[in-house]
N, C-alpha and C positions, 0 to 999 in steps of 0.2 A: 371531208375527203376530196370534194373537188376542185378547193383552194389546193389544198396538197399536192394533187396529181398535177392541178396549173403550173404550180411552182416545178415539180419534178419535168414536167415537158420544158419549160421557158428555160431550165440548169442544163438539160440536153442538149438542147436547143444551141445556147451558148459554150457548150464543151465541143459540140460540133464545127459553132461557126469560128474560135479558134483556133482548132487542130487543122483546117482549112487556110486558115490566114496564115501562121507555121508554115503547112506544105507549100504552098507559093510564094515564100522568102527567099531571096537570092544567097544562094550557097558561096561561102569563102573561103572555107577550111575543114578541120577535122581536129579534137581532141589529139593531140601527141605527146611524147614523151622526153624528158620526164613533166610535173605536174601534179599539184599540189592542189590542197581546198585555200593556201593562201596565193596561189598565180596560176593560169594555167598555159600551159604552151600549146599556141595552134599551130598545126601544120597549114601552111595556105596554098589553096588547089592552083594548079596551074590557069587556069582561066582566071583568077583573080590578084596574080602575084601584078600585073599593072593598075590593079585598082588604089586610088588612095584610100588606104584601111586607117593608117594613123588618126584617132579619135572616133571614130565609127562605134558604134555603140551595135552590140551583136551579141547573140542568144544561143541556145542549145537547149534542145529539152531530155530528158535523164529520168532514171527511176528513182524515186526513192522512197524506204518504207512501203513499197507495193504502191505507191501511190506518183503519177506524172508529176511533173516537176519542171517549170520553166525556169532557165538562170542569166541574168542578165550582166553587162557589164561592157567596159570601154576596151579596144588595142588601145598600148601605149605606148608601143614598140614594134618597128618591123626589124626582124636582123636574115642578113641574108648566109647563106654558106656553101661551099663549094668545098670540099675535103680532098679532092682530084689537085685541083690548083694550089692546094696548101702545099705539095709535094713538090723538094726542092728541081728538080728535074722537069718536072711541069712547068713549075716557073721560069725556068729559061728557056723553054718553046715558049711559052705566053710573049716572054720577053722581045723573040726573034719575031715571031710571026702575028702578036696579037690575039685575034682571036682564033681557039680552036678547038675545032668539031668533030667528035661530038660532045669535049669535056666542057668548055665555056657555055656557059647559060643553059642548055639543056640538062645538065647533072646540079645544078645551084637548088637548092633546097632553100627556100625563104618560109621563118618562122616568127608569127605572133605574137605579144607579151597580152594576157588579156587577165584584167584582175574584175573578180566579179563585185558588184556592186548591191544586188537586187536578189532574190531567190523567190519563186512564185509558186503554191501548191497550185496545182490547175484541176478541178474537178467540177463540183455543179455549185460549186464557191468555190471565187479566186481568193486565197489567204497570204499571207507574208510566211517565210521559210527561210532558212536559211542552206548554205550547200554542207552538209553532213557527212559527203564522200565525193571521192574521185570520177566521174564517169568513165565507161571505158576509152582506149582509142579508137578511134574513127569517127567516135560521135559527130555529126555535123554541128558545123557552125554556121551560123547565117544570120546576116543584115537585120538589125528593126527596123521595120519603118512603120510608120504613123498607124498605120491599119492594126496591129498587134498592140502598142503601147493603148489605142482608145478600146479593146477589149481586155485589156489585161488589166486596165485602170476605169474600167465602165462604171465602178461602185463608188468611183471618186471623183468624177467627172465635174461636179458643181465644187470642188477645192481646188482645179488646177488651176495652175496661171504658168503663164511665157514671159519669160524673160529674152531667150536666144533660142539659136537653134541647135543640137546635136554639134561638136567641134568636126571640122570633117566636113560635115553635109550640106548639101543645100536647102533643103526641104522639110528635116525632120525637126520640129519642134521641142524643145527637151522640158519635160511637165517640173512644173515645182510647185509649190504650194507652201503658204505663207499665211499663218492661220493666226487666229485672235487670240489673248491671252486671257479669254475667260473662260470658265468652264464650255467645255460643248453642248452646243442646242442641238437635242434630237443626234447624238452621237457625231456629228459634223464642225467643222471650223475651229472649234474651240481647244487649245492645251490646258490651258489649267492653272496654268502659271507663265511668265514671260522667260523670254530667253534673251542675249547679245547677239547682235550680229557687229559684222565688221566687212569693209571695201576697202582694200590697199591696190594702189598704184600709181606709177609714176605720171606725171602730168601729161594729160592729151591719150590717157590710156581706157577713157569713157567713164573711168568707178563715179561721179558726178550725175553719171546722167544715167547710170547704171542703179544710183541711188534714189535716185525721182521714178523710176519704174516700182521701184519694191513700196516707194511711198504711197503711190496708188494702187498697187497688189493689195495694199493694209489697210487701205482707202476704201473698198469694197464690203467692208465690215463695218455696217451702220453705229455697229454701239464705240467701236474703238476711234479712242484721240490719238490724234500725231502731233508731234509736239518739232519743231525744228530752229537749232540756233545756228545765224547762218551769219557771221562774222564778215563776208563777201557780198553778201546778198543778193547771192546766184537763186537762190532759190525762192527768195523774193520775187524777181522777177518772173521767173517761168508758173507759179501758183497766185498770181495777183487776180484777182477777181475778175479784170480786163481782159486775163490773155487768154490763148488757145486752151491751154490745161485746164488753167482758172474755169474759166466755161464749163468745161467738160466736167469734172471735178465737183461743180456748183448744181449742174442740171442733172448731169446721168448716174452721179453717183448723192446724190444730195448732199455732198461736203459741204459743212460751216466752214467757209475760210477767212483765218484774221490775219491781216500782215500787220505787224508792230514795229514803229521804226522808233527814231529817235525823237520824232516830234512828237508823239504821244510815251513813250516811257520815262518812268520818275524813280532816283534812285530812292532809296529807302534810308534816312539819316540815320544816322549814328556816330557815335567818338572818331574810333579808329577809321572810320569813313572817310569822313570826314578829312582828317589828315593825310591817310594814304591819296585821296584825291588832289590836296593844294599840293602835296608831294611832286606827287605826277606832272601837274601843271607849271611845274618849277616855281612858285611864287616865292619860297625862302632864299631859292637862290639869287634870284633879284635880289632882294634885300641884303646880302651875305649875308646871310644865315647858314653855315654847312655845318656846323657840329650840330651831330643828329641827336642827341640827348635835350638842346635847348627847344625843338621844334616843338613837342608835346606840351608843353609848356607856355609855349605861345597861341595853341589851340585851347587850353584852356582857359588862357585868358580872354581869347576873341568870343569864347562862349559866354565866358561869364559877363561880357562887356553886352553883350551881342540879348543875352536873359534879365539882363539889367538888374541884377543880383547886387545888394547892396548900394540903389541910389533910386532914381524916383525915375528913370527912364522905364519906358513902357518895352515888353517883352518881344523881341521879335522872332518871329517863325522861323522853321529852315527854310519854307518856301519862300520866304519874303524876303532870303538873304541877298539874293542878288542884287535890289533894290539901293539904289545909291546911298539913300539915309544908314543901310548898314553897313557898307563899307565905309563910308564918311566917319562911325561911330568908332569904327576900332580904327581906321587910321589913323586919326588925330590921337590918341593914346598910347599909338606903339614909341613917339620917340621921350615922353614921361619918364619920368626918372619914376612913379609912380609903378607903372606898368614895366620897365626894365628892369626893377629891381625884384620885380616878381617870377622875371624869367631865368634871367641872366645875373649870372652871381658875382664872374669877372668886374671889375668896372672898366678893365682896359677894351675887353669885349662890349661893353655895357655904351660906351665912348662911338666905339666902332658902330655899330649900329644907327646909334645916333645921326652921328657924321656923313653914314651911307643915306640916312633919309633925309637928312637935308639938302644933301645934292641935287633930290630927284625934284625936278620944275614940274610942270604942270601936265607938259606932255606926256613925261613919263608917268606921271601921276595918272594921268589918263590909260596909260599901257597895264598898270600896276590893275586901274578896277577893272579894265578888259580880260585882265586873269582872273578876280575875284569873279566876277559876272561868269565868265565862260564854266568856271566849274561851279559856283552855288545853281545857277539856271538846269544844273541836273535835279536837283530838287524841286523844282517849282512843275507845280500844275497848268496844263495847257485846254484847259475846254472838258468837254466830257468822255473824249478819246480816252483820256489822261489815266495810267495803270500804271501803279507801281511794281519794280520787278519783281519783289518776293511775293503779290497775292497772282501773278499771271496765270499761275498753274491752277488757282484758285479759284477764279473769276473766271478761264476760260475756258476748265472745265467741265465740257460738258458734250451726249452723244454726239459722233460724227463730223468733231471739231477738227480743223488742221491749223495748225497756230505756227507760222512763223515767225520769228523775232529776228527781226534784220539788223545787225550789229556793225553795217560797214557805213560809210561816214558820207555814201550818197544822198542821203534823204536829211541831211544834219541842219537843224537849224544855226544860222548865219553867228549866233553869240552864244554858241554851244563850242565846248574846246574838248576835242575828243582825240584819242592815240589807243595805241598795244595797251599801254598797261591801266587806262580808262575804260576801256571795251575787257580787259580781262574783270575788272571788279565789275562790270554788270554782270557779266556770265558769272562772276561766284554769287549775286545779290538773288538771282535767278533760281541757282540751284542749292543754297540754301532752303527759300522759299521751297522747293522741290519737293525736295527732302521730306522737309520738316510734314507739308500739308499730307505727302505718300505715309511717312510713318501712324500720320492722326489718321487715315479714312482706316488702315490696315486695323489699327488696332479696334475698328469699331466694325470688323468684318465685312469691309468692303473688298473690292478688286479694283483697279485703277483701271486696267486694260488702257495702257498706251503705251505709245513707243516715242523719246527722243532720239533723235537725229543730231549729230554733233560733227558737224562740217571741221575741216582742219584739224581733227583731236590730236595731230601729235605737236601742237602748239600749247595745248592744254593738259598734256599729262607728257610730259619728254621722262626719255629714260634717266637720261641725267639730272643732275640737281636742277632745278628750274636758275636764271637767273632774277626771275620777281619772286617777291615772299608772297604776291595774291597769287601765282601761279603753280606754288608751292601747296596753299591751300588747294584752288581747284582740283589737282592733282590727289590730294588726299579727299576731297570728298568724290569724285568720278573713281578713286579706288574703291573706297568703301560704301561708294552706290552699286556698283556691279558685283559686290558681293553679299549686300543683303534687300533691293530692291525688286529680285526676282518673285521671292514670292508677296510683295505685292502688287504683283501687274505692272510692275513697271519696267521695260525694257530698253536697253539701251541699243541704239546704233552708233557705230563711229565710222566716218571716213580721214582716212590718211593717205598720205605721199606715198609711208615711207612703214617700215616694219621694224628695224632695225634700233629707231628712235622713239618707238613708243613704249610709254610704262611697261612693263613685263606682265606685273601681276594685270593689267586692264586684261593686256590679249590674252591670258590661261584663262580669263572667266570666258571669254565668246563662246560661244557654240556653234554660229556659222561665220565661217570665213570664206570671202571671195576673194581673190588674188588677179589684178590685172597684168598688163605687161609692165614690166621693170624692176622686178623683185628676184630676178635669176641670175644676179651675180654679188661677191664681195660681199658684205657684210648683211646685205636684205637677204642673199639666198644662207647663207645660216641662220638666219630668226626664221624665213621659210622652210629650213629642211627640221629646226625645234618644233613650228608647228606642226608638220606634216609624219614628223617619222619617219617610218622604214620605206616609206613610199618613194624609192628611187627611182623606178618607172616614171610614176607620175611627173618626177622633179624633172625628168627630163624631155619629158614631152611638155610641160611647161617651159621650158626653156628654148621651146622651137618657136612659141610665139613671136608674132611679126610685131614690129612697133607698127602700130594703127599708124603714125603720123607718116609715117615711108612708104606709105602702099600707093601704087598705083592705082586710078580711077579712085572705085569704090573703098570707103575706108570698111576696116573691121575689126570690131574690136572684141578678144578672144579673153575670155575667164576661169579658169581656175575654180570651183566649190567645194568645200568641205562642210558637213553639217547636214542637220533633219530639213534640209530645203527641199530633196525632193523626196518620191517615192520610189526613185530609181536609187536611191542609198541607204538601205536598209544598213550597210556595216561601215559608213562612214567611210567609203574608201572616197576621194577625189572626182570628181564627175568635170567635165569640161564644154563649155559651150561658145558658141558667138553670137552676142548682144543681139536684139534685133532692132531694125532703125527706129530713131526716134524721132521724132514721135509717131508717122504714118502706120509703119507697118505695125509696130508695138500696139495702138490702137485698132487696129482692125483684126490680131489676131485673138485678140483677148474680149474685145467689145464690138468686133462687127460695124464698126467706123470707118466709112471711106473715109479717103481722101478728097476733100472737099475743090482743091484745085487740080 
């Protein structure tokens, strides 16, 4: 009985010290007419028609069911009116003398667009609600600030995390929460299963650095792997065990962090590998070799020459391929009337080849095994670094791992030949590998609990046909990973340019989408207004965003969110923030991290 009465005193307690934090909120408006449970129209008081409300995030509390009710939500819109001045007559005194009194500005009635976002039961448990009815007019409206959102969210306090601050404001934090995709421990952190997210926007619009925050939001969650292909190797950089993140990442959150470059990854042989790589490397073309029907053909022979199939030569490795004794092996072969009549069925063809490789001196012959070497050297092992792509996801992991895979041609060894369409067959050797190891743990009733990250994805899944056949595939396996990888823990992030140009079906599976600046005209804002909906408010208070690169002084960079990111969007309406710096402030509002200089 006296645990009981504790609890019934401590729910007063806190009924009290809200309805307190309520009355001392700065008043803006009042419920008016008309108003809907899908918008509502504020009347806005005159002491506050000079405030910027545009993005302000503001409340009203309301009855409902006999029970208080707090209801949260963004303006998205101010519109102003004057009905006196609409009058032709008016207009031409306006005309002659400007302003006048007492009709101009004194009779201007300015009105709110406020779509609610949030619904809160308030009693001696704060519950989720939604708005069930109209309140009446007059109801006040008024400002959140930080005091109300940390007692309206006191029961979630250890899930929240920052990203930015309230759009609008200077000060008010806007909570989200980014939680692990394993079941919940002790009812907290956990979903149950994984979800997509997505960052689209145009270059110098922050979604990059906007992306390395949520990675550390996810980072806080000791059992969960992040997994990241980073084709640029931006993100290499900023999470390298040496640097400021790195550090941080390593010590405070105890992240395992592996960067994978090129000088430890090995692709994985195979046939068509195989081929698609000398492809790449142009080696046939050298040779004139372009009818593409003879090339498979000539890979077969190099194997069989190469396995020593048929004669007393000893077997060579793939890893061993680079080594001169195997190029030496299939060279000296290819201009045989032996070996061209295996490939090449022409003789005039058969001639021609010939003729072409007797040309080639020695230098070029020298040029010729710099291609062979540059591409068999993806095969070959370098020390104990050395992981192939397909078991990475296998081998690394494991809790509280963050795996980079650096795919941009910084870190490239000297006699490595690498391009787009070499880097796209690692990224498919990868996710393969992915796949396959996600499907084996599911079926044995495990959870993966991670999340990849996919830098540039509309390189990797374009709405139109690809113009490579590997890009073709990646495209179909990142299709049909986001629609059956969720339930096993395995979550997908993408960042893109561009909206417009990615897959279709990728963006209908996300669940959270952020939109940075440059997606509000032409052809981006119609894949924006397919994602978004009826939400023409929103679309157009997204469309007041400043381009960060233009701003005077301080930059800022303004977002866009849809999706179960916070607890401010129980009904999926649009929520709107600005980033907050990175890394200082980001770091100190979430982890209590000065600024060290």
């Amino acid at each position: 009985m006296v645990i009981e009465q504790n609890m019934v005193n401590r729910g007063d307690k806190m009924v009290d010290e809200i309805k307190e934090a309520f009355s001392k909120a700065e008043k803006i408006g009042v419920i008016g007419s008309p108003s809907s449970t899908g918008g509502l129209t504020i009347d806005v008081l005159g002491t506050a028609v000079n405030k910027k409300l545009v993005g302000s995030l503001c409340f009203f509390n309301y009855t409902q069911d006999n029970k208080d009710h707090c209801a949260l939500g963004q303006i998205t819109e101010i519109k102003m009116r004057n009905v006196w001045t609409e009058d032709p007559t008016m207009r031409g005194l306006i005309r002659q003398k400007g302003k006048v009194d007492p009709i101009t500005e004194r009779q201007d009635t300015h009105t709110a667009t406020m779509n609610i976002s949030a619904v809160f039961s308030v009693g001696k448990e704060i519950s989720q609600s939604m708005l069930g009815t109209v309140p009446s007019t007059g109801t006040l409206v008024k400002l959140v600030n930080d005091n109300i959102l940390s007692h309206l969210l006191l029961n979630y306090k250890d899930e929240l995390f920052y990203l930015g601050k309230i759009y609008g404001t200077e000060n008010i934090k806007m909570p989200m929460w980014f939680k692990h995709f394993d079941r919940p421990q002790n009812g907290k952190f956990g979903v149950g299963e994984a979800y997509h997210l997505g960052i689209f926007g145009k270059t110098g619009s922050g979604k990059s650095v906007l992306a390395k925050m949520i990675i550390i939001a996810y980072s806080r969650h000791p059992k969960m792997s992040i997994f990241v292909l980073d084709p640029q190797g931006e993100f290499a950089k900023e999470f390298s065990p040496e640097s400021k993140m790195g550090k941080f990442l390593k010590t405070n959150l105890k992240r395992k962090i592996k960067i994978l470059t090129l000088s430890n990854l090995v692709f994985d042989f195979d046939h068509e590998l195989f081929k698609d790589l000398l492809i790449a490397s142009k080696f046939f073309d050298r040779l004139s070799i372009f009818y593409e029907p003879h090339i498979p053909r000539f890979i077969d022979k190099f194997l069989t020459i190469l396995e020593g199939r048929g004669t007393l030569n000893k077997e060579i490795k793939p890893w061993e391929y680079y080594k001169q004794e195997a190029f030496e092996r299939i060279w000296s072969q290819i201009p045989t009337d032996n070996f061209l009549k295996d490939v090449i069925g022409s003789p005039e063809a058969r001639e021609r080849i010939k003729n072409k490789w007797n040309e080639i001196d020695s230098s070029r012959k020298e040029e010729m095994y710099k291609l062979w070497k540059g591409i068999t050297n993806l095969f070959r092992y370098r020390g104990q670094n050395s992981i192939r792509l397909s078991e990475i996801f296998d081998k690394t992991l494991e809790e509280g791992s963050l795996v980079v895979i650096d795919l941009s041609a910084e870190d490239r060894p000297e006699e490595l030949i690498w391009n787009d369409e070499i880097q796209y067959i690692a990224i498919q050797q990868f996710l393969y590998g992915l796949k396959a190891h996600a499907e084996l743990l599911y079926k044995s009733g495990g959870n993966l609990n991670s999340l990849v990250v996919i830098d540039e994805a509309h390189r990797l899944a374009p709405r139109d046909e690809p113009s490579f056949e590997v890009v073709k595939r990646i495209k179909y396996l990142l299709g049909d990973a986001v629609r059956t990888t969720r339930k096993y823990g395995l979550g997908w992030m993408f960042i893109s340019q561009t909206l417009s140009s990615l897959d279709k079906e990728i963006l209908n599976q996300l669940r959270v989408y952020i939109f940075g600046f440059g997606l509000g005209w032409g052809t981006e804002l119609k894949a924006l207004k397919e994602l978004i909906g009826g939400a023409e408010s929103a679309i157009r208070l997204y469309q007041l965003f400043r381009d960060p690169q233009s701003s005077i002084g301080k930059k800022e960079f303004p977002f866009m969110a849809r999706g179960p990111i916070s607890p401010l969007s129980f009904s999926d309406i649009p929520l709107f923030f600005t980033a907050l710096e990175y890394p200082d402030e980001f770091l100190k509002v979430n982890f209590g991290v000065k600024n060290e200089s």
